[in-house]
Structure formats: structure tokens, C-alpha cells
C-alpha positions in Angstrom: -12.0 18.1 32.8 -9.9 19.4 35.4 -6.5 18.5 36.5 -7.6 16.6 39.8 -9.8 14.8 37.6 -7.1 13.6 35.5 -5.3 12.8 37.8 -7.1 10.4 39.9 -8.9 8.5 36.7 -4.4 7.8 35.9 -4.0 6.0 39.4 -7.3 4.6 39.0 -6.2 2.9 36.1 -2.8 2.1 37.6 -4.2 0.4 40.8 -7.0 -1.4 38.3 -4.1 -2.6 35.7 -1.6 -3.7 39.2 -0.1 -7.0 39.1 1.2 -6.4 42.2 -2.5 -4.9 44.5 -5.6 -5.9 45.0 -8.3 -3.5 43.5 -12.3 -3.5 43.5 -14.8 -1.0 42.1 -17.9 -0.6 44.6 -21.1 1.0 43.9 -23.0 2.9 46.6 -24.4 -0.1 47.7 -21.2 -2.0 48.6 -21.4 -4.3 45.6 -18.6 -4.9 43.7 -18.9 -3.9 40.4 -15.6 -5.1 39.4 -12.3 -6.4 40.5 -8.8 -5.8 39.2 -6.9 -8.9 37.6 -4.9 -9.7 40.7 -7.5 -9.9 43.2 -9.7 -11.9 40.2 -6.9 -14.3 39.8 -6.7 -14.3 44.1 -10.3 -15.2 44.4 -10.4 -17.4 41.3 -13.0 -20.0 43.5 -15.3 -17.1 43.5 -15.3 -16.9 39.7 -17.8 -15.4 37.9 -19.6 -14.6 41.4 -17.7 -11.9 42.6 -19.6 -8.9 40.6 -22.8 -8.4 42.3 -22.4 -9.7 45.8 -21.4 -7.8 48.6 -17.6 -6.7 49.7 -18.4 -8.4 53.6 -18.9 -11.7 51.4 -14.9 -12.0 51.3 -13.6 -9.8 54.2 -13.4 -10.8 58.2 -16.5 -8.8 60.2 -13.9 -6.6 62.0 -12.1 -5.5 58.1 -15.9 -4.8 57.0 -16.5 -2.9 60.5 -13.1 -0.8 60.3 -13.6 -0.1 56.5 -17.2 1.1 57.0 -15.9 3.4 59.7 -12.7 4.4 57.3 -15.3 5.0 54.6 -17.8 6.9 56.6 -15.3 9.4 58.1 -13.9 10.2 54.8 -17.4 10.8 52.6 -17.9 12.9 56.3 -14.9 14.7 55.0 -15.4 14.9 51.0 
């Protein structure tokens, strides 16, 4: 395992673990795999439906349409 790798898998476990941010885990498809405690807690009407539906379930269009864009530009990027 490399350095980076490290590295990134600590503030993935930081942002997951926050009491303070919202984090989710999306697979390829834009389904939420999982969601940190806070945003579980946040969306506690959406219960045990969050994992499996789709992330432009519980944004605005426009958020979905920006973070597409954000999102396609940096994969463009690696």
C-alpha cells in the first residue's frame, strides 16, 4: 500500500466517523451505498431507505446538475 493510499482511506474514515459533516459512499451508479452517522441522523425520515436509492432522491435538480458536472470534470482529470 502506498503512502497516498493511506492517506486518503485516514480522511475517509475521518469524514465517515464526523459529527460535525455530512458524508455518503456512492457506487458508480450514483447509489448510495452508505451514509455517515450525521447525515443518517439528518435524514432520519428516510430511514432504512437511504442505501440503494439514488443521491438526486435528496438533493435540489440544480445541486444534482452542478455535482454531476463537478464529478465529471474531475474523473476527466483522474
Amino acid at each position: 500500500m502506498n503512502p497516498n493510499s493511506l492517506s486518503s482511506l485516514q480522511t475517509e474514515e475521518k469524514l465517515y466517523s464526523s459529527t460535525y459533516l455530512f458524508a455518503i459512499l456512492l457506487d458508480n451508479k450514483q447509489q448510495i451505498v452508505s451514509a455517515n452517522p450525521k447525515l443518517s441522523q439528518e435524514l432520519e425520515f428516510a430511514g432504512s431507505k437511504l442505501n440503494g436509492s439514488s443521491l438526486s432522491d435528496y438533493i435540489f435538480p440544480n445541486d444534482f446538475s452542478k455535482y454531476q458536472f463537478l464529478l465529471e470534470n474531475t474523473l476527466s482529470q483522474k
